[in-house]
C-alpha positions in Angstrom: 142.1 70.2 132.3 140.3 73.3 133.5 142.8 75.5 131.2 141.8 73.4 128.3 138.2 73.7 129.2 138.7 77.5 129.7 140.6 78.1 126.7 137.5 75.9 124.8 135.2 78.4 126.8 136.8 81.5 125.3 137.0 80.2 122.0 133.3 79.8 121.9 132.7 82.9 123.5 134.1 84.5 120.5 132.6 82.5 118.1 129.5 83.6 119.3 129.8 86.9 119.5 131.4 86.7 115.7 128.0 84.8 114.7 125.5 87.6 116.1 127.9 90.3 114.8 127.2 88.4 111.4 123.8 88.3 111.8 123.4 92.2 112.6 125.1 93.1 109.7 122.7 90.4 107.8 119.7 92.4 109.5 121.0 95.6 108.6 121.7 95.1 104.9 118.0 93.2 104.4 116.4 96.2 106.1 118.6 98.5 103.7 117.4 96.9 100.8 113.9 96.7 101.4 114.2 100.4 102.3 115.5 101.0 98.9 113.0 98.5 97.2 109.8 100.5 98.9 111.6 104.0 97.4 111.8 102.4 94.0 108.3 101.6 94.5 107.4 105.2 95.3 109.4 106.7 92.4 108.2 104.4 90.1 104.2 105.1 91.2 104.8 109.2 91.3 106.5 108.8 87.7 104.1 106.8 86.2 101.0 108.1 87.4 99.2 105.4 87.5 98.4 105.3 83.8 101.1 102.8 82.4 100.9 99.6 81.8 104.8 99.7 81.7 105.4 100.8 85.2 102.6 98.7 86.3 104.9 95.8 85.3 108.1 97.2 86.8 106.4 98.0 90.1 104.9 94.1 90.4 108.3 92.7 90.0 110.0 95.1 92.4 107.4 94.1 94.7 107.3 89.9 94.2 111.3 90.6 94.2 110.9 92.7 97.3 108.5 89.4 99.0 111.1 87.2 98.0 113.9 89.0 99.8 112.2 89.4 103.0 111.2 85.7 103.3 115.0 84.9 102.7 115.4 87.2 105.3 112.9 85.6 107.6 114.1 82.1 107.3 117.8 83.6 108.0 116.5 85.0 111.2 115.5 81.9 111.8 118.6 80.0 110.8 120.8 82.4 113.1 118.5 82.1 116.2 119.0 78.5 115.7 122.7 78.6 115.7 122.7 81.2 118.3 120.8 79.1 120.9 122.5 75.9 120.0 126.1 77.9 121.2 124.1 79.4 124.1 122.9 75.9 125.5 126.9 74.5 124.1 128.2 77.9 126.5 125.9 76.8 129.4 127.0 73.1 129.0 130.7 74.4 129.4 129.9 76.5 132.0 129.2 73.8 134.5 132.3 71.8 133.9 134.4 75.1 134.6 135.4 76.3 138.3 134.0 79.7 138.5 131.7 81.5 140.6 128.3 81.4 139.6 128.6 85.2 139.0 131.0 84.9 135.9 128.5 81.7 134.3 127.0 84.5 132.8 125.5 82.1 129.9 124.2 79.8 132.8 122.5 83.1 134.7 121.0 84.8 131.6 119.2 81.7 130.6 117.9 80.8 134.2 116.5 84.5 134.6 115.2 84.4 131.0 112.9 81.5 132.4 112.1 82.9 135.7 110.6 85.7 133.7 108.9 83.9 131.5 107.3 81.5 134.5 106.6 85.2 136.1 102.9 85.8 136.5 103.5 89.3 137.0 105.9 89.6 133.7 105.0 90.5 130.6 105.7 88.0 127.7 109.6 88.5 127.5 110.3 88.8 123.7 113.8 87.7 123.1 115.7 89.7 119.7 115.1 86.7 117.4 111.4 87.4 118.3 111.2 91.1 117.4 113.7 91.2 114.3 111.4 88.1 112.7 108.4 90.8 112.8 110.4 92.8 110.6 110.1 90.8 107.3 106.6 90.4 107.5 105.8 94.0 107.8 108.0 94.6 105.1 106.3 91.9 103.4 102.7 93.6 104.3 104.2 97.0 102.7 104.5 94.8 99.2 101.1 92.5 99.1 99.0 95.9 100.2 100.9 98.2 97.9 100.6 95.7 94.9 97.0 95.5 95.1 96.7 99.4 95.4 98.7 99.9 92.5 96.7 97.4 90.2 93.5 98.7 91.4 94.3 102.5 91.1 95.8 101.5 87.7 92.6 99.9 86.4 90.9 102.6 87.8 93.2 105.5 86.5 93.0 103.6 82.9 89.1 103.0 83.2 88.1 106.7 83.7 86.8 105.5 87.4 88.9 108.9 88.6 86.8 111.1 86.4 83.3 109.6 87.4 84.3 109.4 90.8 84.9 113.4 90.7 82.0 114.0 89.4 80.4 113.0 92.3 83.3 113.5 95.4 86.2 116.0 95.2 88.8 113.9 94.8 92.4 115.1 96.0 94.6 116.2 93.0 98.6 115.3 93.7 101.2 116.9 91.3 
């Protein structure tokens, strides 16, 4: 019975370590194309120099498409640390049925030191990797909603003549 317990163990182990190698990958190719998705943006903005209608329209859907990507990415995140620590607690459960030394429960140990730290008065807040690589989106997501509105504001003001008058009165910066 332990053998068929252990070989179960092992199994999941793997499983588990296939599902956060998956959601790396999904990390890295969400931060890849809102990389590429903020360069359009900046191509697009130094070609059309703030004077086109056209680009105008261009650069608001790359952005809405670029805030609909990262909260797909965000509830994915979320979706994976779900899975993740439903294996973890379905590792620990497993774990305690097996005949090891507490040394090799190494599910079992990282969860009870996660929550010593956390019950730590002395600790600071102990952010797990689901908690940092959730930031991400949103920041990406910041990038989009405060670019958008800079670009239709320096568009109305480019197509307006608010440059000009503004010169008149403060050097302005002249970018080529």
């Amino acid at each position: 019975m332990a053998g068929t317990a252990f070989d179960v163990y092992k199994v999941f182990v793997q499983d588990t370590a296939h599902i956060s190698d998956r959601r790396q990958t999904m990390n890295n190719i969400y931060l890849s194309v809102n990389a590429i998705l903020l360069g359009a943006l900046a191509v697009l903005v130094q070609q059309g120099h703030l004077t086109s209608f056209l680009f105008l329209t261009v650069e608001v859907f790359v952005s809405l498409a670029g805030l609909i990507i990262a909260a797909q990415w965000r509830a994915l995140i979320a979706t994976y640390k779900n899975l993740l620590g439903l294996r973890y607690e379905m590792l620990e459960q497993i774990e305690a049925t097996l005949e090891l030394p507490d040394i090799a429960k190494i599910y079992t140990l990282e969860h009870k030191r996660s929550e010593e730290l956390k019950a730590s008065k002395t600790s600071k807040k102990l952010y797990g990797y689901s908690d940092i690589e959730k930031r991400l989106p949103g920041i990406f997501q910041s990038f989009y909603i405060v670019g958008l509105v800079l670009l239709v504001l320096a568009t109305f003001a480019a197509r307006t003549g608010l440059f000009t008058l503004l010169e008149q009165h403060i050097p302005l910066p002249h970018f080529s």
